[in-house]
Backbone as ProteinMPNN parsed JSONL, in Angstrom:
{"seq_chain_A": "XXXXXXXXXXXXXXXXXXXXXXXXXXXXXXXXXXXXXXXXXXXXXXXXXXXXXXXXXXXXXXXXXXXXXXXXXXXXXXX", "coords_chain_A": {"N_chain_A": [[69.85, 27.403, 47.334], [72.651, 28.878, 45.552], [74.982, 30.504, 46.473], [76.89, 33.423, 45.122], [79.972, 34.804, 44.498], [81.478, 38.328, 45.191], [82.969, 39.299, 43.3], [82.328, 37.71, 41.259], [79.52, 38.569, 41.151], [79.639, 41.058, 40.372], [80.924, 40.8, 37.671], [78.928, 40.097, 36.588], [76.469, 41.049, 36.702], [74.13, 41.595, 34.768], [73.269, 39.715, 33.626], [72.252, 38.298, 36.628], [70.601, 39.585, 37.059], [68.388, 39.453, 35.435], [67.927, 37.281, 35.795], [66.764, 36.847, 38.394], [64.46, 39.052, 37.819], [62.78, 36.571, 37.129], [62.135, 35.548, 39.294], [63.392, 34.237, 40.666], [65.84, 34.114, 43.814], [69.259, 35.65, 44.636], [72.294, 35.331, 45.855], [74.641, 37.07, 47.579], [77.759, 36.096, 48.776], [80.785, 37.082, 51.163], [84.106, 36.168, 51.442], [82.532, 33.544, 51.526], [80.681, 33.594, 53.109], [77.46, 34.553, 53.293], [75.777, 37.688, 52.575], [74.426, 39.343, 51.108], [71.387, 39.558, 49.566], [69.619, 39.283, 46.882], [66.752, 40.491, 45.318], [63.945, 40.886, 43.323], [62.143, 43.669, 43.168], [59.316, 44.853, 44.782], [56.489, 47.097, 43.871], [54.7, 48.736, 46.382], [51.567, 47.803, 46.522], [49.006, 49.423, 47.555], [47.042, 52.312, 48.134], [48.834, 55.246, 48.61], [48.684, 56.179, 52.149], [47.473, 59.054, 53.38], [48.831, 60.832, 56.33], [49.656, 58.45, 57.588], [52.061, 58.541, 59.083], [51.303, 60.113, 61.389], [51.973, 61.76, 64.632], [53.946, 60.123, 64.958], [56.232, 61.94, 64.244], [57.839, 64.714, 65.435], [58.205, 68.326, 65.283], [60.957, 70.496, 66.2], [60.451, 73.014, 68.384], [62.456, 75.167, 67.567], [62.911, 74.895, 64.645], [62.269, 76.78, 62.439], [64.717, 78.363, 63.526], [68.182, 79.73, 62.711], [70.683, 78.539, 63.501], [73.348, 80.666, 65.209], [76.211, 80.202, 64.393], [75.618, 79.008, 61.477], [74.463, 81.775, 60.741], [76.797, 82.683, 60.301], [78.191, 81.035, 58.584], [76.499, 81.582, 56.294], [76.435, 84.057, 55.54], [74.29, 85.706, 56.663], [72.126, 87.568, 59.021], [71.411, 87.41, 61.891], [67.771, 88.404, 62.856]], "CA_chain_A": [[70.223, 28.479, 46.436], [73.908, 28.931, 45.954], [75.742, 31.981, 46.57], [77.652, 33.855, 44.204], [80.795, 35.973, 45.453], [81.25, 39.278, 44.705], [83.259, 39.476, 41.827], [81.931, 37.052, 40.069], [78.668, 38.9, 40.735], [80.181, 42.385, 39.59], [81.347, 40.28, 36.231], [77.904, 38.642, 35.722], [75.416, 41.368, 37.012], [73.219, 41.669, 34.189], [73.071, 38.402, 33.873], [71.95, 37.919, 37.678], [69.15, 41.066, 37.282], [68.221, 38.656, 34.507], [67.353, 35.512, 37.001], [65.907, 37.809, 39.397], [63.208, 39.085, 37.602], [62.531, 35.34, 36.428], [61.835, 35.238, 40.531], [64.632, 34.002, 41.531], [66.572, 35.118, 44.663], [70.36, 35.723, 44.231], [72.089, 35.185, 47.773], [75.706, 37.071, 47.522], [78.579, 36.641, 50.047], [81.933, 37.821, 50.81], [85.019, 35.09, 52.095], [82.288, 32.011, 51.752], [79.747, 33.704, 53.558], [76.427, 35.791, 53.163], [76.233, 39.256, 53.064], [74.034, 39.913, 50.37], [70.526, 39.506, 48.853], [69.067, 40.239, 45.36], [65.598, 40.009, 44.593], [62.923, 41.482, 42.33], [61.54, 44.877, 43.519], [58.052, 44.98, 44.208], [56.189, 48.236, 44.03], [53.568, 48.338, 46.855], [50.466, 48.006, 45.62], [47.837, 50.599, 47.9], [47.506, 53.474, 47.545], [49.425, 55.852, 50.162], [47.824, 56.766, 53.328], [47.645, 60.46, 53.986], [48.763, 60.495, 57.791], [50.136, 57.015, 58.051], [53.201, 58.813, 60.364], [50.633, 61.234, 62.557], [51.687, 61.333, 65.71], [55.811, 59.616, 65.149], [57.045, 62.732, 64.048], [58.201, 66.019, 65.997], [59.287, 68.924, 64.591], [61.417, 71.191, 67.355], [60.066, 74.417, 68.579], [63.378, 75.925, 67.407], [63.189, 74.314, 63.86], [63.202, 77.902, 61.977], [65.483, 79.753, 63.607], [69.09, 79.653, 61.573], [71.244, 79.049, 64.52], [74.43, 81.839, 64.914], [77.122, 79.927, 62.881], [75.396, 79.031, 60.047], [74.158, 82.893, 59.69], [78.068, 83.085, 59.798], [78.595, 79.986, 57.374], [76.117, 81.829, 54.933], [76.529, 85.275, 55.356], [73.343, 85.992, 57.036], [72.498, 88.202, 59.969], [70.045, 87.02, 62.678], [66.193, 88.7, 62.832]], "C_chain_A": [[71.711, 28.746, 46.61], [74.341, 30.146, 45.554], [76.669, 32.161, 46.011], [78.131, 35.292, 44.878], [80.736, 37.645, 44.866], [81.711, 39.799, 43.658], [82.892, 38.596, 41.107], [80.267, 37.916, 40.026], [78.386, 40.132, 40.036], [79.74, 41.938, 37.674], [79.882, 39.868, 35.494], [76.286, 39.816, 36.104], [73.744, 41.621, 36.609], [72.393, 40.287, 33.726], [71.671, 38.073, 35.166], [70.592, 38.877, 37.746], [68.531, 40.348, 36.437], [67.003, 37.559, 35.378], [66.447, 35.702, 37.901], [64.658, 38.228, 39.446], [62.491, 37.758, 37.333], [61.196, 34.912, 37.952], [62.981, 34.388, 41.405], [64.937, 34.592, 42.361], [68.14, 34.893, 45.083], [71.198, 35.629, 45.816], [73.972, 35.901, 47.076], [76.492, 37.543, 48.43], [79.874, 36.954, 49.489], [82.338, 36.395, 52.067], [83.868, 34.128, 52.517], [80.807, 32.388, 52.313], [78.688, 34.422, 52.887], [75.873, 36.442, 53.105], [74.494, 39.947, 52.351], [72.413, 39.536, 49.997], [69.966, 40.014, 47.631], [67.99, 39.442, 45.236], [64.909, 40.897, 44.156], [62.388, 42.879, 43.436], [60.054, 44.851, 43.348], [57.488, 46.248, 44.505], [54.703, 47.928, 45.482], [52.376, 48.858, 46.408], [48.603, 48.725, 45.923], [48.179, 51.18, 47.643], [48.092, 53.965, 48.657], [48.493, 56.448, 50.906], [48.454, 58.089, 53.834], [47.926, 60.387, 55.595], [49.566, 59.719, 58.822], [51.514, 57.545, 59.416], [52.625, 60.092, 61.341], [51.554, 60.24, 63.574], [52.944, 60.804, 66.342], [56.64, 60.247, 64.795], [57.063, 64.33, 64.489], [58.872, 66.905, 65.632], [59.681, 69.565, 65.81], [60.853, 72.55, 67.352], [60.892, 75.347, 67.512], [63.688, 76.012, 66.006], [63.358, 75.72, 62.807], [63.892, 78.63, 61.815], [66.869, 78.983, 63.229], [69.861, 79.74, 62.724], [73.014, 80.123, 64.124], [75.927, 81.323, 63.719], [76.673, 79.444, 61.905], [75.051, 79.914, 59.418], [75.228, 83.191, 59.16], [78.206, 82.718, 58.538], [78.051, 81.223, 56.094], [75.79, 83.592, 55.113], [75.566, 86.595, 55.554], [73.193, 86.646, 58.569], [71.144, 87.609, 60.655], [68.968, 88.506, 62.235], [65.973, 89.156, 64.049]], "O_chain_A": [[72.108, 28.852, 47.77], [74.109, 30.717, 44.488], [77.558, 31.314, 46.107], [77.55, 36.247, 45.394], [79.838, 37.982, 44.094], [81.098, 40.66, 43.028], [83.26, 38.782, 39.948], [79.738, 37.935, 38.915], [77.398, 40.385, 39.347], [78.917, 42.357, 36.861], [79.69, 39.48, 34.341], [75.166, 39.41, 35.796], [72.722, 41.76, 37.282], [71.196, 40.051, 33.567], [70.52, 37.743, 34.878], [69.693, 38.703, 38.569], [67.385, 40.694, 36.724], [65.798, 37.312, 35.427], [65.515, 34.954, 38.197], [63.848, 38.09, 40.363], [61.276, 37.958, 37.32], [60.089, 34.376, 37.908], [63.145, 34.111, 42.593], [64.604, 35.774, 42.278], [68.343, 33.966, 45.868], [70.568, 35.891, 46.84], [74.504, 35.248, 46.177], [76.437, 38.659, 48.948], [80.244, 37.089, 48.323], [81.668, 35.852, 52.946], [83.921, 33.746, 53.685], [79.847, 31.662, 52.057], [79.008, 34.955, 51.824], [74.846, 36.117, 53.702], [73.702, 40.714, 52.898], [72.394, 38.545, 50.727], [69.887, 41.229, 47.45], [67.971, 38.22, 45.095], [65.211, 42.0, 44.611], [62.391, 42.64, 44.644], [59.494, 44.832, 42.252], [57.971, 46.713, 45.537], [53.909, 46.99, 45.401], [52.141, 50.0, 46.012], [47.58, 48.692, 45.238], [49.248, 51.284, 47.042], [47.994, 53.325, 49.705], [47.592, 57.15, 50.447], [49.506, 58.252, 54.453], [47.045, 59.758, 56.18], [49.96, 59.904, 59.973], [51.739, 56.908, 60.446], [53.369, 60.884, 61.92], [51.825, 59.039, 63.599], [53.223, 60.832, 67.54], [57.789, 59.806, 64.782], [56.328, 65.122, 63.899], [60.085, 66.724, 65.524], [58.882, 69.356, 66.723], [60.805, 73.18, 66.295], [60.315, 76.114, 66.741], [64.509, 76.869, 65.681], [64.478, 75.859, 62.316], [64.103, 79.387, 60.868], [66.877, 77.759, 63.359], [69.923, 80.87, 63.207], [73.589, 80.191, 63.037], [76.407, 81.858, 62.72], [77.576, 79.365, 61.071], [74.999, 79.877, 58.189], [75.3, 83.737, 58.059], [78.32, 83.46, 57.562], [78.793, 81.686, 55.227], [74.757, 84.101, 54.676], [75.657, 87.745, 55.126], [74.063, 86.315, 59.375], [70.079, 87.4, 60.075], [69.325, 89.419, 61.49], [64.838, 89.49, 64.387]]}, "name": "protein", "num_of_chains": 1, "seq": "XXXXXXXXXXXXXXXXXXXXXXXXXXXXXXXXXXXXXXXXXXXXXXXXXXXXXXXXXXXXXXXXXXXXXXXXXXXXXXX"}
């Protein structure tokens, strides 16, 4: 697959979104090399899992309270 730089892929992009959906995959570098990938977007196709991040996300004890300079920032008085 040969790689197309970046201004020529600027110049040609609709073009290249063109090829892409076809299934093609667009490879674009910078000084020779490459940097870049373009391919088709696929939507995933389950449905979403209620949950799926139990368990990898922590909120902080502290997470409502408005700490002292931002009551400043916004003109708010602590509670």
């Amino acid at each position: 697959m040969p790689v197309t730089n970046i201004s020529e892929a600027k110049a040609q992009l609709s073009a290249l979104i063109e090829r892409v959906l076809t299934g093609e995959e667009i490879i674009i570098g910078k000084a020779g090399k490459p940097v870049a990938r373009l391919v088709k977007y696929e939507r995933p196709t389950g449905p979403r899992q209620p949950g799926a991040l139990k368990g990898r996300i922590r909120i902080a004890e502290d997470f409502d309270e408005l700490p002292e300079d931002l009551q400043d920032a916004f003109g708010v008085s602590g509670s």
